[in-house]
C-alpha positions as CSV (number, residue, x, y, z in Angstrom):
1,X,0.0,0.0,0.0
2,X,1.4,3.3,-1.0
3,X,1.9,6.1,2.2
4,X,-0.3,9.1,1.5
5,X,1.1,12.0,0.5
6,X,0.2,15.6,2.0
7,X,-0.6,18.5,-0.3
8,X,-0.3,21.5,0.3
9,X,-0.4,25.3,-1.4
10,X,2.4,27.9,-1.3
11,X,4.5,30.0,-2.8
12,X,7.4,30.5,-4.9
13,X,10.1,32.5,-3.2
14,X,13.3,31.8,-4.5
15,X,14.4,29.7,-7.7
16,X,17.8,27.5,-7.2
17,X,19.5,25.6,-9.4
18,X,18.7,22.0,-11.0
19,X,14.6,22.8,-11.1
20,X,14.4,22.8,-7.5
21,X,12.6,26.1,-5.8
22,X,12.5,27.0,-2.0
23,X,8.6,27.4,-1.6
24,X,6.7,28.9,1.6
25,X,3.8,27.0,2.4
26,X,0.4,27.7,3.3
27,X,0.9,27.0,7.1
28,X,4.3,29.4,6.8
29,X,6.8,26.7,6.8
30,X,9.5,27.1,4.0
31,X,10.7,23.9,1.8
32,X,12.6,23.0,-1.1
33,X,10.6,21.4,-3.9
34,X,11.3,20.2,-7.5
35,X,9.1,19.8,-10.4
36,X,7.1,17.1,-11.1
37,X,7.8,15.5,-14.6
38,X,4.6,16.1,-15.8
39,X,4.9,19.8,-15.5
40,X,8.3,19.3,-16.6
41,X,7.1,17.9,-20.2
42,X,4.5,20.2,-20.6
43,X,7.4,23.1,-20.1
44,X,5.4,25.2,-17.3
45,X,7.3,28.0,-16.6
46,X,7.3,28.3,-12.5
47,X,8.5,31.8,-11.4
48,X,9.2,33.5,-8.1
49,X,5.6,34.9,-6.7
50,X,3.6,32.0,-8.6
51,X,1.3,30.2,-6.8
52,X,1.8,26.6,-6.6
53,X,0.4,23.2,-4.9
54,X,3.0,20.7,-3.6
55,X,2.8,17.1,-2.5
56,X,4.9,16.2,0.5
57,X,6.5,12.8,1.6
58,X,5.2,11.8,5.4
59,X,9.2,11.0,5.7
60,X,10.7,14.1,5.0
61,X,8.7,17.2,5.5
62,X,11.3,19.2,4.4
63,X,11.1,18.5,0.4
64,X,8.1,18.2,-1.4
65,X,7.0,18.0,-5.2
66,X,5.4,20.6,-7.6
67,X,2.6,19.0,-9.2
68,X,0.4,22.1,-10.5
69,X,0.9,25.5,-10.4
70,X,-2.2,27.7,-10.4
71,X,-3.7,30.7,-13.0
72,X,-2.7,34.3,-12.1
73,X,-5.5,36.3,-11.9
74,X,-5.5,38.7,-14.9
75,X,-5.9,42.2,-14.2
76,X,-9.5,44.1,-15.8
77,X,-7.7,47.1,-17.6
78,X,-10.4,49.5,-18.4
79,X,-9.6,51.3,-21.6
């Protein structure tokens, strides 16, 4: 049986080498995460200030996995 995972939402705050990001999470703790391959196929760009949701191993809370990262809002420009 395969150990659940825990997802979470946060945010981009820095970009590191190698894929990997350092993400602050929803509950205010700060990881390092690294892009799922899926995302990784379908060349998302992830950039610091997106908003992201990240599946973490029960074993090591401190790395986690980007598996989707969300729509920014577009701005309504009235002209």
């Amino acid at each position: 049986m395969k150990e659940q995972k825990y997802v979470h939402e946060g945010l981009i705050t820095e970009s590191l080498s190698n894929g990997m990001f350092r993400v602050l999470l929803d509950n205010d703790d700060l990881i390092i995460a690294y892009i799922s391959g899926k995302i990784r196929r379908s060349f998302i760009r992830i950039l610091p200030g997106d908003k992201v949701k990240i599946e973490v191993s029960p074993y090591d809370s401190t790395r986690g996995r980007i598996i989707y990262r969300f729509e920014k809002k577009k701005k309504d420009s009235k002209d």
